[in-house]
N, C-alpha and C positions, 0 to 999 in steps of 0.2 A: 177692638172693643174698649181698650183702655183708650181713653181722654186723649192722653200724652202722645202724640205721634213722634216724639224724641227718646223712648225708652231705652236706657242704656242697660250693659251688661253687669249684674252685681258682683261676679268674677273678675269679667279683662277691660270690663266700659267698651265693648265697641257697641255698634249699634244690633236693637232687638228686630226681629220680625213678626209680623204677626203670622197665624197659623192655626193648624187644628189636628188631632189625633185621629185617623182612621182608624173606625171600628168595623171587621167584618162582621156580617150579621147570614143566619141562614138567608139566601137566596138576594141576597145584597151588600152594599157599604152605608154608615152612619158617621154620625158627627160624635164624640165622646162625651159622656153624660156624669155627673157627678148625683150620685142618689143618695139621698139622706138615711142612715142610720146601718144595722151591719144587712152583710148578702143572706138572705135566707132563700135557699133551694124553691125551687119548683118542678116539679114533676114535667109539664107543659111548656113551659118557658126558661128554662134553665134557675132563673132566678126574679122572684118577687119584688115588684116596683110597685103595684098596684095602690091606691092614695100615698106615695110617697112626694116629698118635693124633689123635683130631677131640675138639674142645673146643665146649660150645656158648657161645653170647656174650652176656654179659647186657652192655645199655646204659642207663646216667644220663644223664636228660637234665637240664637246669639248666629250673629255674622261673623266673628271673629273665631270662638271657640267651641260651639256647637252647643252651650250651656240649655237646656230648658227649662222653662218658667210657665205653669197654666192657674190658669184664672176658670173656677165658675160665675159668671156675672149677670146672665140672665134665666129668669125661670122657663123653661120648657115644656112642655107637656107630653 
């Protein structure tokens, strides 16, 4: 998602990779979501998103050290 396909490590500099966080969800898997402002309960859905901005989350992982790095970079719905 980042530009740079040369991303180094900000730890050991070896090379990053791209990636993404599994999220289980009831009755499948997701991509991981960055939601704007704090978790407020829901009764029905664990927790309240409803007109929030939700970001999805890309993550670098380090080849060398196993360091992780995640970016929200585009908007989702």
């Amino acid at each position: 998602m980042l530009t740079d396909k040369s991303i180094k490590c900000p730890k050991c500099k070896a090379a990053m990779e791209e990636g993404f966080i599994l999220d289980r969800e009831h009755g499948g898997v997701a991509v991981s979501q960055w939601v704007e402002g704090e978790p407020e309960r829901s009764f029905w859905t664990g927790i309240k998103t409803r007109g929030r901005e939700k970001f999805q989350v890309t993550t670098y992982r380090c080849s060398g050290c196993g360091y992780l790095e995640s970016y929200a970079l585009t908007a989702q719905e």
